[in-house]
N, C-alpha and C positions, 0 to 999 in steps of 0.2 A: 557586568557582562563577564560570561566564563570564556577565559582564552582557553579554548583548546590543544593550542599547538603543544605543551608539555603535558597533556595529560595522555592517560591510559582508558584506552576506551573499548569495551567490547563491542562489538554490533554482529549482532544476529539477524541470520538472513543477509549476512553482506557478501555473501559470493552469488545471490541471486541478481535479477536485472535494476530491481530499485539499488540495492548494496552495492554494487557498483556504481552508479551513480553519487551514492554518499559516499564511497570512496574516496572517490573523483574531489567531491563540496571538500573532505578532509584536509584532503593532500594539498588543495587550492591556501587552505589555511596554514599549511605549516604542518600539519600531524604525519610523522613517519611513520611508515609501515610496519616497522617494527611497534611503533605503539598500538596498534588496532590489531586485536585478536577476535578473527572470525571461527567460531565453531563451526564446525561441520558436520552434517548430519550423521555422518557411518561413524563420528567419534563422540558427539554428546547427542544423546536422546534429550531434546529440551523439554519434552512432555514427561519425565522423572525426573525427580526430585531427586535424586543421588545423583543423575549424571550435571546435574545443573550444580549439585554445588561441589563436583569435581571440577568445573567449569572455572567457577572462583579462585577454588583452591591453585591451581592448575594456570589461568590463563597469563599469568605474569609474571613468572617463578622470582620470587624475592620481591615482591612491592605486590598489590592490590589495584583493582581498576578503578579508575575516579567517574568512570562514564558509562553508562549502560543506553544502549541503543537497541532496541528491539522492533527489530522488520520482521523478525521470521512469524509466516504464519501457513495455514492451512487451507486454500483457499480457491476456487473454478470460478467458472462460470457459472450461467443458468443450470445448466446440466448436470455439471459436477455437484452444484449445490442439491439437486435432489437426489442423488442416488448416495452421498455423506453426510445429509444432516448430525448423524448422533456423531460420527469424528470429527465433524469439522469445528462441533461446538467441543468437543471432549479437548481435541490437540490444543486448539486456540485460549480456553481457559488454562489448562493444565499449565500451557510456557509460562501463562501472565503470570500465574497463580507462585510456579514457582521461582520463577529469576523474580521477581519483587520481595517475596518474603525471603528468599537467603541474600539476595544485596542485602535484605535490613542485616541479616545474620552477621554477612561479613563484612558488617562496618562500615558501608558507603554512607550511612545517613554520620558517622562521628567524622569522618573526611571530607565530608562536605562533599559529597558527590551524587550525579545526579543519574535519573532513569526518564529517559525519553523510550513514548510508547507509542506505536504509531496503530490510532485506528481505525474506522471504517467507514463511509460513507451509506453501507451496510444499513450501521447501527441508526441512522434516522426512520421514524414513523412513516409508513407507506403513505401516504398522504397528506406529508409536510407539505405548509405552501410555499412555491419557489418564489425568491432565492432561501433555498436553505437556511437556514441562520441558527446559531448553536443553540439558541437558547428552546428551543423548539424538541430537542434530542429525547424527552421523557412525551411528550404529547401523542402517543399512540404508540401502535406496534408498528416494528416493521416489515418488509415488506415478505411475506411468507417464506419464500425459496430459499430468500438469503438469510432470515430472522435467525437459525442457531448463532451462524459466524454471527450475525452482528452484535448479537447480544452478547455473546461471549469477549467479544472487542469492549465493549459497553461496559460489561464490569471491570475487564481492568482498570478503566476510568476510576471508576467508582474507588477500586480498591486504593489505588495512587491516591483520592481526594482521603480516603482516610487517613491513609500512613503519612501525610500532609500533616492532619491533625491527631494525632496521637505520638505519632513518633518523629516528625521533624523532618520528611524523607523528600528534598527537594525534586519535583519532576516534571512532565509537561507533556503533552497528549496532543497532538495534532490528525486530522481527518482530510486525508488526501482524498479528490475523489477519482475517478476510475484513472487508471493508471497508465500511458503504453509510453514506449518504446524501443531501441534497440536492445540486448539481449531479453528482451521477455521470452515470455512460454507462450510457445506457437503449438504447444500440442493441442490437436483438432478435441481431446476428450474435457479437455480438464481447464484451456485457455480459456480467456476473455474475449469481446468480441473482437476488437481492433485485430489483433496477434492471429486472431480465428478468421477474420475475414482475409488479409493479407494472404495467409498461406491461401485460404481458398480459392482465390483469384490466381494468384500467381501458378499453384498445380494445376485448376483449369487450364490455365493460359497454355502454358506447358504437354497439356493433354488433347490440347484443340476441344476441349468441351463444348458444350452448346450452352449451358445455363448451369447455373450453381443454385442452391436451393439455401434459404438465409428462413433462422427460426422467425417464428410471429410473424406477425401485421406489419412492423416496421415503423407504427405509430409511436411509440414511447420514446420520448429522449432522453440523450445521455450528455452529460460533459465530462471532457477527457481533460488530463494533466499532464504533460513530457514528463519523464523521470528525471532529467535533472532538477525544471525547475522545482518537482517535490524533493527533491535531495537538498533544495539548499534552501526548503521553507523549516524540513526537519533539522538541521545545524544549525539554523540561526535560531528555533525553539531551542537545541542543546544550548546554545550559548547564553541565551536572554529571560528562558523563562525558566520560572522558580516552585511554581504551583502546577496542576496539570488543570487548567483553564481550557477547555474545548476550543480549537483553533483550527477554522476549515483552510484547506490549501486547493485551490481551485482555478480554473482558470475566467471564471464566471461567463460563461458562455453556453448553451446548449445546442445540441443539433439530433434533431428524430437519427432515429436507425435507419429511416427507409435512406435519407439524406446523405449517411454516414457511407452506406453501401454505395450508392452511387459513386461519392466521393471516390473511395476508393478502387474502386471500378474504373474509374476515370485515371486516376494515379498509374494504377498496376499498368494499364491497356489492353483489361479484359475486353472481349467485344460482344461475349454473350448474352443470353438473355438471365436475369433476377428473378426466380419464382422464391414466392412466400409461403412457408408450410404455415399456416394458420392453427394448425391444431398443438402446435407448439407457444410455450407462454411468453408472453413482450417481459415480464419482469414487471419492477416500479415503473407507474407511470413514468414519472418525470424526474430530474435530475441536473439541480442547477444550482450552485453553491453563491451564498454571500461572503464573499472575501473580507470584508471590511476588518476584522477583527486581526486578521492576518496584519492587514498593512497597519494595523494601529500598534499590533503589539509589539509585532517581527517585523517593520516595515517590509514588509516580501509582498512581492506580484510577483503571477510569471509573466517571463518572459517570450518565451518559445512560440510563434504559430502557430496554428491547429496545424495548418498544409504544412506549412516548413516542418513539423514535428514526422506527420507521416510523411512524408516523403526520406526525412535522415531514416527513418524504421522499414519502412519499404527496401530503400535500399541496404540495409544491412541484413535483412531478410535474404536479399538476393544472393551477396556476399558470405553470409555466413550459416545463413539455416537452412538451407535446401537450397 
């Protein structure tokens, strides 16, 4: 098992809502702040290959990072996913593509260090059968809307299983599946739906609406993850795992959309009415992860509520996003 607490870890994407989170999982272990260096977008472009291996050069002045952690990615909703198809697969390969080949550059595979990669739930065949189960991940396409991202998450896989075998390049791959809550991205264009329905309710609420209008039928279902407990399924993979083995993080549970809305409808204390555009797409059917591998490998479950999860998010919503 890798102690963390003395090493030097980059994590990308850690000033977003999950990076916070692994944060949080760090500091719980002992890792100073001073050792965890988050890049930031207006200062490394991770989709170049120059700014990533000033990145390197750069992020530790006098010593190297022993740890690589990659959150950052590119990434919406249903909606987002079709009007970015070609960026979202271009950014999302491009980071993988280049923070794995200059770690090999600068050394992490001769220091014994590793690269955690965090990816998709995306990446499964549109009509896997639930429970999800990793081994399942090559058995079709996935599901159109989201197929660039996922694929693109999907080879970084691949690429980690090679540099495994060729170069010695210790790492681990974990598949969170849909993600919420407090600081996510509540923007109505580009959010998920949890993040998306809260703000909606709550602005209704707010505006004295009569009804809000929710995409699709509300038939397909989803299961949701709190960010912490994906925070602390991702560090205990930096800590434990040595190959990138496909490893779901999930909370093994589903619940349709239509279910979800209500839910939070009922949270918020919207009182309007729920109209369905139909002419808008549900997504993947279904969405339900087998944990098993988790708790075998990483002993990790989560722990979090569904309800007790929205409700901390709901209320920080209030407090902190509008």
């Amino acid at each position: 098992m890798l102690n963390l607490k003395d090493k030097k870890i980059i994590l990308t994407g850690g000033a977003g809502f999950l990076g916070k989170a692994v944060q949080a999982a760090l500091a719980a272990r002992g890792v100073k702040p001073a050792d965890v260096f988050i890049p930031r977008r207006k200062d490394f472009d991770l989709t170049e290959k120059d700014d990533v291996a000033r990145l390197y050069r750069t992020a530790f002045p006098g010593s190297k990072a022993d740890v690589v952690i990659h959150l950052a990615a590119e990434v919406g909703g249903i909606g987002a996913n079709r009007k970015n198809p070609g960026r979202y697969f271009y950014a999302n390969m491009a980071m993988a593509l280049h923070l794995i080949e200059l770690a090999r550059q600068d050394g992490l595979i001769d220091r014994h260090g590793k690269f955690v990669q965090v990816g998709t739930i995306c990446a499964y065949p549109k009509f896997t059968p639930v429970p999800f189960r990793e081994e399942e991940l090559w058995n079709g396409y996935p599901e159109e809307t989201n197929a660039p991202y996922g694929v693109a998450k999907k080879a970084a896989w691949q690429m980690l299983d090679a540099y495994k075998l060729q170069y010695g390049l210790h790492s681990a791959y974990v598949l969170p599946v849909n993600l919420y809550g407090p600081h996510d991205n509540f923007d109505l264009e580009s959010s998920h739906v949890i993040p998306a329905l809260i703000r909606k309710c709550i602005e209704a609420q707010r505006r004295g609406d009569s009804q809000i209008v929710c995409w699709g039928t509300g038939s397909a279902s989803r299961e949701f993850l709190y960010s912490e407990d994906a925070a602390e399924g991702i560090v205990r993979a930096a800590e434990v795992m040595e190959d990138p083995t496909p490893i779901n993080l999930g909370a093994s549970f589903e619940i349709t959309i239509k279910d979800l809305v209500e839910l939070i409808v009922r949270l918020t204390g919207f009182s309007g009415k729920i109209v369905w555009d139909a002419t808008k797409p549900d997504g993947q059917p279904r969405r339900c992860l087998s944990t098993e591998r988790a708790a075998k490998l990483l002993d990790w479950r989560a722990k979090v509520g569904f309800e007790e999860g929205l409700k901390r998010t709901i209320e920080w919503y209030r407090t902190h996003g509008g």
